[in-house]
ZADO-1210 file (C-alpha; in nm, 4 decimals, padded with zeros to 6 digits):
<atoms>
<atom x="00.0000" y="00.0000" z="00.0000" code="UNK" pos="1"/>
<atom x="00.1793" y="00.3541" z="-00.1385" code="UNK" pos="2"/>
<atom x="00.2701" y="00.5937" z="00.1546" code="UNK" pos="3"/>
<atom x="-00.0235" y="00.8286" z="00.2367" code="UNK" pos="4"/>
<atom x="00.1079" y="01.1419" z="00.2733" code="UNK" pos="5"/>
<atom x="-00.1530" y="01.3685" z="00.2845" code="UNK" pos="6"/>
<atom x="-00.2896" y="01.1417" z="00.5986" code="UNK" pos="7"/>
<atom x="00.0379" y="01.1399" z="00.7453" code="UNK" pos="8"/>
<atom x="00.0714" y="01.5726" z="00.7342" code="UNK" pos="9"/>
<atom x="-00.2621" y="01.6229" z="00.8080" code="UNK" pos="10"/>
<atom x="-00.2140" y="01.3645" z="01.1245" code="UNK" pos="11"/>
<atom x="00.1271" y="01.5729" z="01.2545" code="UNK" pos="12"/>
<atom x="-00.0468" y="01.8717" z="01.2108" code="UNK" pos="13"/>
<atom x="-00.2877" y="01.8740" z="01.4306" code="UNK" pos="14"/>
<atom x="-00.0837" y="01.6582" z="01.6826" code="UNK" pos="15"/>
<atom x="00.1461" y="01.9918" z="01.6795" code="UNK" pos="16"/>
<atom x="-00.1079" y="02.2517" z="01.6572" code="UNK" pos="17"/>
<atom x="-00.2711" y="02.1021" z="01.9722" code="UNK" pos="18"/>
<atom x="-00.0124" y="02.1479" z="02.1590" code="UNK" pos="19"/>
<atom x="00.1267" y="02.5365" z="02.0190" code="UNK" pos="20"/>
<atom x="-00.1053" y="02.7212" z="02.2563" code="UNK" pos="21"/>
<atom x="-00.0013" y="02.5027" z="02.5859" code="UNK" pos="22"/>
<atom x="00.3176" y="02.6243" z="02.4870" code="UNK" pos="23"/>
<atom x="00.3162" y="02.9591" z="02.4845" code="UNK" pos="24"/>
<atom x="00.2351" y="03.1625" z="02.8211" code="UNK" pos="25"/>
<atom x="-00.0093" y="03.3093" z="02.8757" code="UNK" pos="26"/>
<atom x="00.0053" y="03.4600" z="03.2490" code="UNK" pos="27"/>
<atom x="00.1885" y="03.7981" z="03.3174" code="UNK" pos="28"/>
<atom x="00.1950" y="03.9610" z="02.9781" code="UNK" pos="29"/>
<atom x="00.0269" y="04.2200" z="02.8273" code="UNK" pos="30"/>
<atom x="-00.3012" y="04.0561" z="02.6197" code="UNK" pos="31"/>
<atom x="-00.2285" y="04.2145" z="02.2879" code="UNK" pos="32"/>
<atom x="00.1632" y="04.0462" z="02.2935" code="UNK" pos="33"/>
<atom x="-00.0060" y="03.6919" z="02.3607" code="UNK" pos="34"/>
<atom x="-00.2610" y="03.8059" z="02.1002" code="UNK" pos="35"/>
<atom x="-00.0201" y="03.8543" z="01.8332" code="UNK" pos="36"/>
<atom x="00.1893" y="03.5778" z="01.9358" code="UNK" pos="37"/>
<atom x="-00.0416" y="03.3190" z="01.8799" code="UNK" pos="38"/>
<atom x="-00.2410" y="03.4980" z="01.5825" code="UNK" pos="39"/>
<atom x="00.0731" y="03.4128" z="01.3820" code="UNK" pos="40"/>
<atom x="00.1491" y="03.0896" z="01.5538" code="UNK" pos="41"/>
<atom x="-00.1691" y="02.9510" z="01.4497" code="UNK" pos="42"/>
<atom x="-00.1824" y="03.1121" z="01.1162" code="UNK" pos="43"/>
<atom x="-00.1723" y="02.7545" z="00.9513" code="UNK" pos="44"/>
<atom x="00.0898" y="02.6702" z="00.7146" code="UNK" pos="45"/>
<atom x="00.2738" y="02.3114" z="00.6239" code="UNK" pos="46"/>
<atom x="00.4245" y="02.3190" z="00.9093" code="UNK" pos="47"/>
<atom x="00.6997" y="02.1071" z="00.7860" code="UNK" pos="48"/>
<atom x="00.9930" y="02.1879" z="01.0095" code="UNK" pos="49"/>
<atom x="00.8352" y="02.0784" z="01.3230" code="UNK" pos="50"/>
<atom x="00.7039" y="01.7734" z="01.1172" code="UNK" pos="51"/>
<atom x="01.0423" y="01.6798" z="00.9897" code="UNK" pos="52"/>
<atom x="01.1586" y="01.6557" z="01.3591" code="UNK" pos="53"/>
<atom x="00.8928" y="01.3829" z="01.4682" code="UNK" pos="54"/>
<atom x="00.9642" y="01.2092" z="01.0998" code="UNK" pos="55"/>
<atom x="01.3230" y="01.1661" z="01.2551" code="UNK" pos="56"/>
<atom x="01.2138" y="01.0144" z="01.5423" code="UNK" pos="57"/>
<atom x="01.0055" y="00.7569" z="01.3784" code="UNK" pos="58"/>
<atom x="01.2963" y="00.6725" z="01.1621" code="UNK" pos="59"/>
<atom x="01.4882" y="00.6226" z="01.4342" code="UNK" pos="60"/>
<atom x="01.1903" y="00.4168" z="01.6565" code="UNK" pos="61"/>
<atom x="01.1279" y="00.6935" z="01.8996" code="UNK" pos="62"/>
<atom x="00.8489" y="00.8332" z="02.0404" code="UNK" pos="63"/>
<atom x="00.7323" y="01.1118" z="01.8461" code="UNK" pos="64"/>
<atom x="00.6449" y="01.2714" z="02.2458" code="UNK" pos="65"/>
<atom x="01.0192" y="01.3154" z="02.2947" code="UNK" pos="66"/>
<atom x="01.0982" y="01.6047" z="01.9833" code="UNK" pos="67"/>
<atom x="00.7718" y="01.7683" z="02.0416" code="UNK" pos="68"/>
<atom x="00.9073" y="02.0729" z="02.2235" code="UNK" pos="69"/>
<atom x="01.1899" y="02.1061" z="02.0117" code="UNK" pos="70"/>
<atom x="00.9541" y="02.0612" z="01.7355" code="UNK" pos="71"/>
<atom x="00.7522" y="02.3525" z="01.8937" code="UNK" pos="72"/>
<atom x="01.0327" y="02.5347" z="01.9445" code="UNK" pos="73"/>
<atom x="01.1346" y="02.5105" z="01.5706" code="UNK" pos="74"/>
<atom x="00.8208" y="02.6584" z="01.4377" code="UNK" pos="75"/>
<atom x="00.8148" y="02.9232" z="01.7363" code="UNK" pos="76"/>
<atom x="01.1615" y="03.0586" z="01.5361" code="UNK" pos="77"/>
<atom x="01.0087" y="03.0085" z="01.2062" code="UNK" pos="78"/>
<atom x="00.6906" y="03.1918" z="01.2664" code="UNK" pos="79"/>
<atom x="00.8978" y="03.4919" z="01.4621" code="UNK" pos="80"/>
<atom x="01.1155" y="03.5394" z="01.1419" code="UNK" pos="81"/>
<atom x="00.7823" y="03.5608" z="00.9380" code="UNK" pos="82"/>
<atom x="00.6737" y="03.8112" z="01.1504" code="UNK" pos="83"/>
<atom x="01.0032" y="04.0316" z="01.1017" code="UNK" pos="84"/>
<atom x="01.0185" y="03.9103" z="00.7005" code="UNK" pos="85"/>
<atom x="00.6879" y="04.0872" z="00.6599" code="UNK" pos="86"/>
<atom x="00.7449" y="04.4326" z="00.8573" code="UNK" pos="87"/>
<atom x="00.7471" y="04.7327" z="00.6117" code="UNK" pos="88"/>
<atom x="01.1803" y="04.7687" z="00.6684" code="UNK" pos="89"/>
<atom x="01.1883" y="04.3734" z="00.5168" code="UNK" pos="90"/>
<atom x="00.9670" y="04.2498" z="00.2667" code="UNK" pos="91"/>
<atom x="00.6641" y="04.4995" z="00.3614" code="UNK" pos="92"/>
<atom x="00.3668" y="04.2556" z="00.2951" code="UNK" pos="93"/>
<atom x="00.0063" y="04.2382" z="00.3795" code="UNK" pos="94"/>
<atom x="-00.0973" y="03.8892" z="00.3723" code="UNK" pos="95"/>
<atom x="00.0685" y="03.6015" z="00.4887" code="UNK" pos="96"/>
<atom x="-00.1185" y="03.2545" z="00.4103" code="UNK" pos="97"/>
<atom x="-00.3914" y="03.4132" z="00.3142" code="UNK" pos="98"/>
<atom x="-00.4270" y="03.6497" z="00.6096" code="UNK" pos="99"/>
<atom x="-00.3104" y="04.0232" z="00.6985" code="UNK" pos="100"/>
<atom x="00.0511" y="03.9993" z="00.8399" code="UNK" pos="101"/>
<atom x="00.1031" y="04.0385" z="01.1957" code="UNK" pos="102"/>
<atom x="00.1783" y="04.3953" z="01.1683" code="UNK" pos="103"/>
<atom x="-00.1214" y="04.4573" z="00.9719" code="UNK" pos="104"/>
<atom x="-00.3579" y="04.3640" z="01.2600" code="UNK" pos="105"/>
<atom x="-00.1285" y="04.4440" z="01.5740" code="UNK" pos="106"/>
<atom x="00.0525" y="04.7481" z="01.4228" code="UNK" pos="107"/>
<atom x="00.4412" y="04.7413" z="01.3422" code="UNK" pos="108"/>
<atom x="00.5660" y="04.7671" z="01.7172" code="UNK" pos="109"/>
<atom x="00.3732" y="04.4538" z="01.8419" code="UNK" pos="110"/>
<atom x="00.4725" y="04.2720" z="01.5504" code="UNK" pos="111"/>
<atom x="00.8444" y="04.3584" z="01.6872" code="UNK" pos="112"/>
<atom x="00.7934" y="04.2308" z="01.9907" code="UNK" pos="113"/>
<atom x="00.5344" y="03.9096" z="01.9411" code="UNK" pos="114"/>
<atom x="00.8970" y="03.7905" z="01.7163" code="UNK" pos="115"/>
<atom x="01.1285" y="03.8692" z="01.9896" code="UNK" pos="116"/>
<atom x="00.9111" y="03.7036" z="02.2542" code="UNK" pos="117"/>
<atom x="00.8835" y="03.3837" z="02.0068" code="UNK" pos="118"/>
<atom x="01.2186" y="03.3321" z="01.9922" code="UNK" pos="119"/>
<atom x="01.3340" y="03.3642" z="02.3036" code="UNK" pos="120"/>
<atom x="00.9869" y="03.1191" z="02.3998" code="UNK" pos="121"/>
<atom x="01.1860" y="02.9263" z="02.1629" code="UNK" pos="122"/>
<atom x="01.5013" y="02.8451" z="02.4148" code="UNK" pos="123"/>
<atom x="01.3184" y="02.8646" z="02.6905" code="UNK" pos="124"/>
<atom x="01.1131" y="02.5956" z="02.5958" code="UNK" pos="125"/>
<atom x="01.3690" y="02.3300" z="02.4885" code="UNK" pos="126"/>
<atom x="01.5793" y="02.4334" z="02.8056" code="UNK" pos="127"/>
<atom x="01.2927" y="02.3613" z="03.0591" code="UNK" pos="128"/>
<atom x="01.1421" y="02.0523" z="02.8815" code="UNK" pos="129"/>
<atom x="01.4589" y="01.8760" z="02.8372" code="UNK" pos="130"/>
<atom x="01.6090" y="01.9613" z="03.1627" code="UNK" pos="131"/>
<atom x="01.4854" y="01.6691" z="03.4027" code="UNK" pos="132"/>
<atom x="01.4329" y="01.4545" z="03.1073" code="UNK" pos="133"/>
<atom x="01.4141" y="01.0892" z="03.1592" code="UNK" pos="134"/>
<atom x="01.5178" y="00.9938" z="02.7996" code="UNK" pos="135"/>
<atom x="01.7013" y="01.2897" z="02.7276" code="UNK" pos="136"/>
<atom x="02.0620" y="01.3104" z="02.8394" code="UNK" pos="137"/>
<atom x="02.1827" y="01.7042" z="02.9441" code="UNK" pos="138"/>
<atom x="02.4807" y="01.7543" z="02.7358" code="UNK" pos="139"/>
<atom x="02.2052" y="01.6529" z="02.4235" code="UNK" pos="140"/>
<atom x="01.9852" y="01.9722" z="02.5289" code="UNK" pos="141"/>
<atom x="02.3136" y="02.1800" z="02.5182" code="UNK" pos="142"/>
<atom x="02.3651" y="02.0530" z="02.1901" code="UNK" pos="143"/>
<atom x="02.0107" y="02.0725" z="02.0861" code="UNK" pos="144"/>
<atom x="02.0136" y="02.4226" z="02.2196" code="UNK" pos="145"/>
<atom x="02.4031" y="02.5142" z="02.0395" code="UNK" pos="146"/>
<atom x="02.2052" y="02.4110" z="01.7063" code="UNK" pos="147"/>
<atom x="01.8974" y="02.6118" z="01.7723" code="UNK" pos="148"/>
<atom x="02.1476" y="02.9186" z="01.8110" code="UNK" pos="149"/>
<atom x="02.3873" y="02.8369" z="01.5262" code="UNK" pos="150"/>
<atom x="02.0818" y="02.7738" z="01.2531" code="UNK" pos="151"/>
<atom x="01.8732" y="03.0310" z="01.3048" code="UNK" pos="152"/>
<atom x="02.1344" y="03.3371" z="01.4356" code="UNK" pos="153"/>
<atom x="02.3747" y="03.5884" z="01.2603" code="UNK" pos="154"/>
<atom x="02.5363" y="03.2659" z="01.1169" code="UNK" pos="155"/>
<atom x="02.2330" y="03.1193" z="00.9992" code="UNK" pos="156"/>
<atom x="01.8720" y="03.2052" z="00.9406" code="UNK" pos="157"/>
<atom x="01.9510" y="03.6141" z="01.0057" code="UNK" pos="158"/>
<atom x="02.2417" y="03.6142" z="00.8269" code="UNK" pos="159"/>
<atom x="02.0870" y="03.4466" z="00.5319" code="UNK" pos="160"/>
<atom x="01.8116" y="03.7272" z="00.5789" code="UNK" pos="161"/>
<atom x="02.0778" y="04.0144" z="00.5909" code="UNK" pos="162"/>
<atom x="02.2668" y="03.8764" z="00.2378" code="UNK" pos="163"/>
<atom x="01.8950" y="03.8539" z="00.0960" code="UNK" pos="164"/>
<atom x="01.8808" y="04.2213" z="00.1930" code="UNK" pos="165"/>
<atom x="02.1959" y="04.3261" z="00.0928" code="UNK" pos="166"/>
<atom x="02.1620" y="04.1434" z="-00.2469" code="UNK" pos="167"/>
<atom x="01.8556" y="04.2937" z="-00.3498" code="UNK" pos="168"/>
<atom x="01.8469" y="04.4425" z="-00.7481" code="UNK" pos="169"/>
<atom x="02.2007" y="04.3402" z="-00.7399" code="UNK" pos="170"/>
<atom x="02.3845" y="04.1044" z="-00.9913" code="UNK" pos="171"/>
<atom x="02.4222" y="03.8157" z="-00.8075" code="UNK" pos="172"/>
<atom x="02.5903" y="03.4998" z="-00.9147" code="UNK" pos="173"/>
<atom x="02.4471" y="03.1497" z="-00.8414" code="UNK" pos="174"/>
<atom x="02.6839" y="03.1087" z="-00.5569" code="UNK" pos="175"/>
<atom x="02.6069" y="03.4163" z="-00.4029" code="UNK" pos="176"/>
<atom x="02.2176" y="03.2797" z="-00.4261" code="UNK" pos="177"/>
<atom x="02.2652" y="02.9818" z="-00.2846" code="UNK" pos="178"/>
<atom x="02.4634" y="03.1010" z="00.0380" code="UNK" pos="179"/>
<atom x="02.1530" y="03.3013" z="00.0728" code="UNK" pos="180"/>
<atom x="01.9079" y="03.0246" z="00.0341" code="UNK" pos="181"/>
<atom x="02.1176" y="02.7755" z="00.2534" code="UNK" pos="182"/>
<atom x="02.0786" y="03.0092" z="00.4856" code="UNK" pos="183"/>
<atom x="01.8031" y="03.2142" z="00.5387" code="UNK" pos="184"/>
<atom x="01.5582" y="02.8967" z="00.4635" code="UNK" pos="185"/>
<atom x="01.8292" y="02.5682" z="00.4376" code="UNK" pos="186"/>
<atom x="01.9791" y="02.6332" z="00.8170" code="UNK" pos="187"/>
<atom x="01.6356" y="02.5988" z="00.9912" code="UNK" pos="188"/>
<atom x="01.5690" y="02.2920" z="00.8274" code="UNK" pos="189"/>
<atom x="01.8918" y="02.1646" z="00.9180" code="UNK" pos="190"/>
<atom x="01.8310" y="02.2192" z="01.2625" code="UNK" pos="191"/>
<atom x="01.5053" y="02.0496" z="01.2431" code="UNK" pos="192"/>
<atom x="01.6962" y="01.7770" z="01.1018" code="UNK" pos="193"/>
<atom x="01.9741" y="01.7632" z="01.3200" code="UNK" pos="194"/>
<atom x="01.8018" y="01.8115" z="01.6445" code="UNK" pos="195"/>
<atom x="01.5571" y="01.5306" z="01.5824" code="UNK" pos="196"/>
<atom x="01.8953" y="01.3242" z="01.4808" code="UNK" pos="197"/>
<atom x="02.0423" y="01.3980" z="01.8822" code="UNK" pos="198"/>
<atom x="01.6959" y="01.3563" z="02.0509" code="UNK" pos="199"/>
<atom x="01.7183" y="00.9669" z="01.8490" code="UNK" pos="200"/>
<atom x="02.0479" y="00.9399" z="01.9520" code="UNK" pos="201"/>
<atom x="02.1852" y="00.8887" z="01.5761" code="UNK" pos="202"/>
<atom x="02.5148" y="00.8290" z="01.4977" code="UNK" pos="203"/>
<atom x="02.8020" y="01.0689" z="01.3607" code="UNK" pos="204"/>
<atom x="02.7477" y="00.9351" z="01.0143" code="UNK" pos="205"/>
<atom x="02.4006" y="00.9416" z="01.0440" code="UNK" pos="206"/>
<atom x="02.3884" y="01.3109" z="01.1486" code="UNK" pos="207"/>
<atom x="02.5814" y="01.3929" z="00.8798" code="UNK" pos="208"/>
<atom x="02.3598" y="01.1902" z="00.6427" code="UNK" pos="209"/>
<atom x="02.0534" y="01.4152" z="00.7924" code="UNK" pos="210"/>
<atom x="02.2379" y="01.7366" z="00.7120" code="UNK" pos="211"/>
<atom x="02.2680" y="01.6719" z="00.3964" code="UNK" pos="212"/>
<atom x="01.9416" y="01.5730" z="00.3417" code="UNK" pos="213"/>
<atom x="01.8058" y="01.9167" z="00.4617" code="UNK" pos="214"/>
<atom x="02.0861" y="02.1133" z="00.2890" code="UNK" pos="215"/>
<atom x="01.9666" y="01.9450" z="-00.0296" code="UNK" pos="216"/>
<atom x="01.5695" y="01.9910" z="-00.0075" code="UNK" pos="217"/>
<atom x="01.6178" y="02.3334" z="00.1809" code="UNK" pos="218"/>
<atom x="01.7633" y="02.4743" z="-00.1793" code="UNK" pos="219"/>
<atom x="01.5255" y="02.2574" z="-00.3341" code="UNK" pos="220"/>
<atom x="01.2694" y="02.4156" z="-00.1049" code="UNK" pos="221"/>
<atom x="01.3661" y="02.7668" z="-00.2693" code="UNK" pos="222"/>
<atom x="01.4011" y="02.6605" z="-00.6550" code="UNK" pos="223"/>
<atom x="01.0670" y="02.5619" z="-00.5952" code="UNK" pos="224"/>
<atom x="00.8980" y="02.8581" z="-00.4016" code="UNK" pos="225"/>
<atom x="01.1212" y="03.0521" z="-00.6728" code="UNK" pos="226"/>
<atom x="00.9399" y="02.8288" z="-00.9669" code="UNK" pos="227"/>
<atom x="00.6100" y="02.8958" z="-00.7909" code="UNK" pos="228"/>
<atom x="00.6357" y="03.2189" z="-00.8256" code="UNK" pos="229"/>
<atom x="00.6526" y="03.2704" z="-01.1976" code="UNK" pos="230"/>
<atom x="00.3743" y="02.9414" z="-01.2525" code="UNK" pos="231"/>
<atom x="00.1701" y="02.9475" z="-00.8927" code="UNK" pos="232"/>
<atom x="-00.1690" y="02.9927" z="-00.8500" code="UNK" pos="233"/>
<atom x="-00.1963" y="03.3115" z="-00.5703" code="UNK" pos="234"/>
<atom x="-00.5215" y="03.1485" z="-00.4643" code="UNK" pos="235"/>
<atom x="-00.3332" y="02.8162" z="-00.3560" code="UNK" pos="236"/>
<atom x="-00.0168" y="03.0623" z="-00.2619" code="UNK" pos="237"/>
<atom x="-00.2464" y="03.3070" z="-00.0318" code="UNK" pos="238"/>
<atom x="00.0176" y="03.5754" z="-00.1688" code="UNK" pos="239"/>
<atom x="00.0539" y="03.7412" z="-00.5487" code="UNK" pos="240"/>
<atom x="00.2849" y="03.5944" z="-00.7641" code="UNK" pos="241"/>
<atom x="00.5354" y="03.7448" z="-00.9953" code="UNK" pos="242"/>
<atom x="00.7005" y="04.0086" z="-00.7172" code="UNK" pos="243"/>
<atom x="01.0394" y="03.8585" z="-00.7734" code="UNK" pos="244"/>
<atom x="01.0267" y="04.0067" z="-01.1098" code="UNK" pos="245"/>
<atom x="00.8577" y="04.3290" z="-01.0489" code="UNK" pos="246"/>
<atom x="01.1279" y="04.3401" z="-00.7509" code="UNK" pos="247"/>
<atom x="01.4257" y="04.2920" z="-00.9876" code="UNK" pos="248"/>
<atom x="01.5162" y="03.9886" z="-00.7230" code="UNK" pos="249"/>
<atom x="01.7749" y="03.6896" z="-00.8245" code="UNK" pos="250"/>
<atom x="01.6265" y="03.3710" z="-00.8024" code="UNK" pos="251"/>
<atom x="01.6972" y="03.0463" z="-00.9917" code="UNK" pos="252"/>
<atom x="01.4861" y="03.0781" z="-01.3296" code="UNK" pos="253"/>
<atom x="01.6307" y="03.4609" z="-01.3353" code="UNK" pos="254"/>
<atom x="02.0220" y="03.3077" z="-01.3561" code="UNK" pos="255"/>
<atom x="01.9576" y="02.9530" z="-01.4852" code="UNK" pos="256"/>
<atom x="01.6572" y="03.0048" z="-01.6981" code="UNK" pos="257"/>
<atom x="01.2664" y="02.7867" z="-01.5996" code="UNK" pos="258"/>
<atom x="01.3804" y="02.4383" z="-01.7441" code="UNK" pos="259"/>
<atom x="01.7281" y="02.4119" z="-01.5779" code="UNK" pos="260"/>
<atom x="01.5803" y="02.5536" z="-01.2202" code="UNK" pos="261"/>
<atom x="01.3265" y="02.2751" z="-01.2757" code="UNK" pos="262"/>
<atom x="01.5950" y="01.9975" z="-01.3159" code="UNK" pos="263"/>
<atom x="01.8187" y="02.1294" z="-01.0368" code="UNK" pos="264"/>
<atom x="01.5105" y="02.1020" z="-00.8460" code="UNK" pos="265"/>
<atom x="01.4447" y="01.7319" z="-00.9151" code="UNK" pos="266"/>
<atom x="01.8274" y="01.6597" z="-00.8940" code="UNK" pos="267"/>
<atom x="01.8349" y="01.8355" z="-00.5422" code="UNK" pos="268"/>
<atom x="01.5549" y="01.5941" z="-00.4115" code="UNK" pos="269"/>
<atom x="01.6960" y="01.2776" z="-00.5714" code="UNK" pos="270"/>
<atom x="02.0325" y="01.3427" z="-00.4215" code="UNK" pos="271"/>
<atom x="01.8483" y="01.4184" z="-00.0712" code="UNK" pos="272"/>
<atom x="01.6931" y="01.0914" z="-00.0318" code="UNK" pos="273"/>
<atom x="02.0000" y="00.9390" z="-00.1691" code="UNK" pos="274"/>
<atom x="02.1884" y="01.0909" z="00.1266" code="UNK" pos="275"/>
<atom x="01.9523" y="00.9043" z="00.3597" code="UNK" pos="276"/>
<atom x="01.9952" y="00.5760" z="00.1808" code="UNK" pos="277"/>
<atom x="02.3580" y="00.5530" z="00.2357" code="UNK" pos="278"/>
<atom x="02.3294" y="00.6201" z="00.6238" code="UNK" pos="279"/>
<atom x="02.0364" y="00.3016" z="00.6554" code="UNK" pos="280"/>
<atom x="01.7951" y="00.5683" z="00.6914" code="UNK" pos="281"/>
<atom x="01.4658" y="00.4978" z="00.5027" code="UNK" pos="282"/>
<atom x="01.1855" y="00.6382" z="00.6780" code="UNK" pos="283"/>
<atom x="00.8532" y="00.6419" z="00.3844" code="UNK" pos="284"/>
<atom x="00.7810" y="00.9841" z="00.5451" code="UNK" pos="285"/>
<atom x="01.1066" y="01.1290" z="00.5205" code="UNK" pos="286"/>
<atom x="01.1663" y="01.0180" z="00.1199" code="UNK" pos="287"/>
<atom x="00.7810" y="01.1301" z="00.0829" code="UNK" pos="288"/>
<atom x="00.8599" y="01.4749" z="00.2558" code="UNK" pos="289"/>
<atom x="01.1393" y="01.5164" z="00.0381" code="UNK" pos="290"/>
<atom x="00.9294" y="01.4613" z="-00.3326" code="UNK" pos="291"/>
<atom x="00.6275" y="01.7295" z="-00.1368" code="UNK" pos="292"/>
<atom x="00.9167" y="01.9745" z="-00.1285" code="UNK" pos="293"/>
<atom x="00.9252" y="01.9486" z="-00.5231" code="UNK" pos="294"/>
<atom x="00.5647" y="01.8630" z="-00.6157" code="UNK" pos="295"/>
<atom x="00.3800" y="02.1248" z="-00.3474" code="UNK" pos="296"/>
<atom x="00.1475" y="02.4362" z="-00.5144" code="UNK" pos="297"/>
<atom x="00.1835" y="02.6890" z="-00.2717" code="UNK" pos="298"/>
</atoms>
């Protein structure tokens, strides 16, 4: 019987989104922070960096109960640097999924702040659910915690933000692209990766094997969202399509032209699962994952 995918997100979704409010706190902060906090936390979404943590963990025979606050914690980072990607000094949008951005409802300052509090939710959360845990050993929430800070900091996530910034209406070249893409959307997905690899107590080799995997379908990841954007539907997106052109932005089809983006896309997930394979890692929902990187409409 073929791997049900659609089953499987839709199952891991609401297992996660269940649990996104218990995490946040709610006692002794101003209403309209917790307001915007969870407006954007529960925006919807795929959702697939949290997922891609519990997929680990059933690769690995785990219980999917032990990388849910990581898991958490992941999407508590992605959903703050959302927030700050649509503020009128970034990418100044109005609709995110299909609804106003943050700022739009909360005004500009909230917004600010309902990111800042996410992400430091973020470490407090793996810190304190990890800390007495009976399955988890300490030094692997230090490391769970160094990875966290590596991915998605000046090193990672906002640096990858910063180049995008910097490298806007220039001339870039491909490499200059793809440091930007592995990055500002590959490094979060390595973490997600990575961190579900240390809470299943993988091996060196194995770890690696992981990283590589979420290097490869975090570009892949962008090709696509870059593809999408010149062939996407902006119902399915819930945002227009075509800014990357009216925004004089580099993306793949811009330096390597529609066809080749599209094979460097397939390539990219090929080579991903491929990566898995030679570590004894062959998880249906992890291969599957990889292919809804390249197939997804929005």
């Amino acid at each position: 019987m073929p791997f049900d995918l659609k089953s499987y997100l839709r199952e891991k979704i609401e297992r996660l989104e269940k649990e996104f409010p218990e995490a946040l706190v709610q006692h002794n902060i101003p209403a309209p922070l917790y307001e915007s906090m969870h407006y954007s936390l529960m925006a919807g979404g795929k959702r697939l960096r949290p997922i891609l943590v519990l997929a680990v963990l059933e690769a690995f025979d785990k219980p999917i109960e032990r990388g849910l606050p990581y898991a958490i914690a992941i999407e508590m980072i992605h959903t703050y640097s959302l927030i700050h990607d649509d503020l009128p000094a970034m990418d100044d949008d109005d609709l995110r999924r299909g609804k106003p951005t943050n700022h739009k409802v909360f005004g500009e300052a909230t917004a600010i702040l309902a990111g800042d509090a996410l992400l430091t939710r973020a470490f407090g959360l793996v810190a304190e659910s990890y800390l007495h845990h009976p399955e988890v050993k300490p030094e692997t929430t230090v490391q769970l915690l160094v990875e966290l800070s590596k991915r998605a900091g000046e090193q990672g996530m906002v640096g990858g933000q910063m180049a995008d910034m910097l490298g806007e209406r220039q001339a870039l070249t491909l490499q200059q692209l793809e440091y930007i893409h592995q990055h500002k959307t590959g490094d979060l997905l390595v973490a997600s990766l990575r961190g579900g690899g240390y809470l299943s107590e993988a091996s060196p080799e194995q770890i690696d094997a992981l990283t590589q995997y979420a290097f490869k379908i975090g570009l892949a990841f962008q090709i696509k969202d870059d593809i999408l954007d010149i062939e996407g539907d902006a119902a399915l997106l819930g945002k227009s399509v075509g800014s990357d052109v009216s925004n004089e932005k580099a993306t793949y089809p811009s330096l390597l032209g529609l066809e080749e983006s599209k094979e460097r896309l397939h390539s990219l997930v090929v080579d991903a699962k491929a990566a898995l394979t030679s570590a004894g890692i062959t998880h249906e929902a992890l291969f599957a994952l990889a292919d809804y990187v390249m197939e997804r409409v929005n």
